[in-house]
C-alpha positions as CSV (number, residue, x, y, z in Angstrom):
1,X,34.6,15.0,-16.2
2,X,31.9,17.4,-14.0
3,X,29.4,16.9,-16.1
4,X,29.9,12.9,-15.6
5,X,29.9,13.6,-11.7
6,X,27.1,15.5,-12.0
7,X,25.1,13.5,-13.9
8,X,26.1,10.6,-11.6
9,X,24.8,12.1,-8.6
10,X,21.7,13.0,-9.9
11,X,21.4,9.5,-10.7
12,X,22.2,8.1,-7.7
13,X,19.5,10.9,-5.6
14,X,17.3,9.7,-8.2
15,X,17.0,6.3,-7.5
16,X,17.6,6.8,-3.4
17,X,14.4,8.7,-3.7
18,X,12.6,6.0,-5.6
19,X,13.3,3.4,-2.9
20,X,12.0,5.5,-0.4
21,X,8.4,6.0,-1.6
22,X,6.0,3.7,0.2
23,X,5.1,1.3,-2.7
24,X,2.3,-1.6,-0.8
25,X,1.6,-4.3,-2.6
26,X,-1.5,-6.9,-1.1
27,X,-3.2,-10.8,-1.4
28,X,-5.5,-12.5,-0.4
29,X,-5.2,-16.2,0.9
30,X,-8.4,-18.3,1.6
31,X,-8.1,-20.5,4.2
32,X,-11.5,-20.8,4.4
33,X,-13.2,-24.2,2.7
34,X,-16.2,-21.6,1.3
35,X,-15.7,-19.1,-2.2
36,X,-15.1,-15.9,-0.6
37,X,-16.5,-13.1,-3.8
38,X,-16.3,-9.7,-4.0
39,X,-12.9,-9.2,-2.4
40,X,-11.5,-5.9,-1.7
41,X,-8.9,-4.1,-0.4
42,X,-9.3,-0.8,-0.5
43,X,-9.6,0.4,-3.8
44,X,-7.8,-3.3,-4.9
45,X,-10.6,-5.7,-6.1
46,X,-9.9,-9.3,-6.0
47,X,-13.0,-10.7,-7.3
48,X,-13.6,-14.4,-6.5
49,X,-10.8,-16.3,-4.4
50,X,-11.6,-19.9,-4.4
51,X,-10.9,-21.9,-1.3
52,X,-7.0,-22.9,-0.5
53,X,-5.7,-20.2,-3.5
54,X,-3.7,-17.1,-3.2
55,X,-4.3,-14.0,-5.5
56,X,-1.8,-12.5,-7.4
57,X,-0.7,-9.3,-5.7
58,X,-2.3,-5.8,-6.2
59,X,-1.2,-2.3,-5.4
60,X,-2.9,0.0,-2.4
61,X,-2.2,2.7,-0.9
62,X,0.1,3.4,2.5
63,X,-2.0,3.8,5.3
64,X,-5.3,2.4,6.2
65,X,-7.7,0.1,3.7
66,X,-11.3,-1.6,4.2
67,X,-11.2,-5.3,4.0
68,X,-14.2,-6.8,2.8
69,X,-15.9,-9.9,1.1
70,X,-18.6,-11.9,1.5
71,X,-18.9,-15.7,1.4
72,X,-20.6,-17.0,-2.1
73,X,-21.9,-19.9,0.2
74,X,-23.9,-17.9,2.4
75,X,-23.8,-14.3,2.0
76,X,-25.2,-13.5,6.1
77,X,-21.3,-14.2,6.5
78,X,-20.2,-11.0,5.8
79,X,-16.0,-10.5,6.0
80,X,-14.7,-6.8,7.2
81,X,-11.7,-5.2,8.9
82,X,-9.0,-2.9,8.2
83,X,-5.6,-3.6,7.3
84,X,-2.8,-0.5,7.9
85,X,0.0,-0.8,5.9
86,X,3.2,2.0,5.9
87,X,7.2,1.8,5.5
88,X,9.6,3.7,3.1
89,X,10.3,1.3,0.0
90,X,8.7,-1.6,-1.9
91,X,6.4,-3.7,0.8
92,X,4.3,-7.1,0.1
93,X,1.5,-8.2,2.0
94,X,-1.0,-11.1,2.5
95,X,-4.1,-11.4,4.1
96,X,-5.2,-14.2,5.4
97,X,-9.1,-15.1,5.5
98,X,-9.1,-17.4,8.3
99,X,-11.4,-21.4,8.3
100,X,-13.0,-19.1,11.3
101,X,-13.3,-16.0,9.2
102,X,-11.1,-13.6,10.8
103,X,-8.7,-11.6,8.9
104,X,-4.7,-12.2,9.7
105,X,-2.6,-9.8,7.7
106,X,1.5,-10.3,7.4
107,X,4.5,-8.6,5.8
108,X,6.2,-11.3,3.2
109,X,10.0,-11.3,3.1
C-alpha cells in the first residue's frame, strides 16, 4: 500500500510539473490581400501564407521572438516586429499580419 502512495505522488508531482513549463505555440493570419513569404517567428518558419489563410501552429520559445516576412508582391514591403510570449503551461498564439501591414498578436482561448 506505500509503495502505491508513493508511486501515486510521484505521479501526480510529475505531471503538476509538466503543466507548469512554458510550452508557446504560434500562427500566422494574413489579413493582408498580398502573399506574405518567408515568414518567421523566431526560429518557427512559416514559409508562404497566402492571403485570408491561417497557418497551422508551430512551437517557439517563451520570451521574446523576431517577426518577419516580406510581401511576394513587392518585396520594398518588408514586415518586422517582436512578439513576447511567457506564462506557466500550454499557451497558443496568432499573429495577425494586418491589410495595413502591422503586426497584432493575441492569446487564443
Amino acid at each position: 500500500m506505500k509503495s502505491v502512495t508513493v508511486i501515486l505522488s510521484v505521479a501526480i508531482l510529475f505531471l503538476l510539473s509538466s503543466c507548469l513549463k512554458p510550452d508557446h505555440f504560434v500562427r500566422i493570419t494574413n489579413n493582408n490581400y498580398d502573399p506574405i513569404i518567408n515568414v518567421m517567428v523566431g526560429p518557427a518558419s512559416f514559409g508562404e501564407v497566402d492571403p485570408l489563410r491561417t497557418t497551422d501552429y508551430m512551437h517557439i520559445p517563451e520570451g521574446t521572438s523576431t517577426i518577419s516576412g516580406v510581401d511576394k508582391n513587392n518585396s520594398s514591403i518588408v514586415l518586422t516586429g517582436n512578439v513576447s510570449v511567457t506564462g506557466d503551461g500550454k499557451h497558443r498564439w496568432t499573429v495577425t499580419i494586418n491589410q495595413n501591414g502591422t503586426l497584432s498578436i493575441q492569446r487564443d482561448k
